[in-house]
C-alpha positions in Angstrom: 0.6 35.7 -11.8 2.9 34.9 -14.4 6.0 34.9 -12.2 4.4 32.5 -10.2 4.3 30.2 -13.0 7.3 29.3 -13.6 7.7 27.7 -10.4 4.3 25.4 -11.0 5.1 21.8 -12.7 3.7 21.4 -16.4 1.4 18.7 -14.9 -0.3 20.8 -12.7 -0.6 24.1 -15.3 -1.9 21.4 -17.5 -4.5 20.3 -14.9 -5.3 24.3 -14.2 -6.0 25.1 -17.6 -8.2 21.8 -17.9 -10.0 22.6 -14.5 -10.9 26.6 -16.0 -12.3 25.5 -19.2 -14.3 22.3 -17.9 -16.1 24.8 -15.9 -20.1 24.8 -16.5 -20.4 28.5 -16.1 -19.2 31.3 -18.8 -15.3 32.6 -19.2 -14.8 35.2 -17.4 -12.2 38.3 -18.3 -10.1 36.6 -15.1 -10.3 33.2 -16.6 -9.6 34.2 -20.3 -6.0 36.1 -18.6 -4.8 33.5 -16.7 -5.7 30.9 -19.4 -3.0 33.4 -21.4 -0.6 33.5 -18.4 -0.6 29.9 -18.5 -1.0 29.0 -22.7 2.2 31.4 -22.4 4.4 30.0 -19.8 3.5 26.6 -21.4 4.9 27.2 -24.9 7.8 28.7 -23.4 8.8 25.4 -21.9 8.0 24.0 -25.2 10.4 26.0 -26.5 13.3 25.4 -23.9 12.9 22.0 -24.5 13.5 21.4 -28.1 16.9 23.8 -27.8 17.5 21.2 -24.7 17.2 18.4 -27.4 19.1 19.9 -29.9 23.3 18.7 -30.2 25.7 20.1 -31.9 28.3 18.9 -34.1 
């Protein structure tokens, strides 16, 4: 699934990640991976955008 991410705009993990947690029932083992997959993929955009910010002298 991770793969896949990449290709998925932040919005939309964003929403994803909102959508399995607001659910009434428990986590499941499924839930608690892809909530990984996609805590993952987000910080590495985080990180690609602060070296995108940077300039150099």
């Amino acid at each position: 699934m991770l793969g896949e991410l990449m290709n998925i705009p932040t919005d939309t993990l964003i929403d994803m990640l909102y959508i399995i947690l607001a659910a009434e029932f428990a986590i499941t083992a499924t839930d608690a991976e892809e909530i990984d997959q996609i805590q993952r993929e987000l910080q590495r955009r985080g990180e690609e955008q602060r070296w995108s910010l940077q300039t150099v002298n």
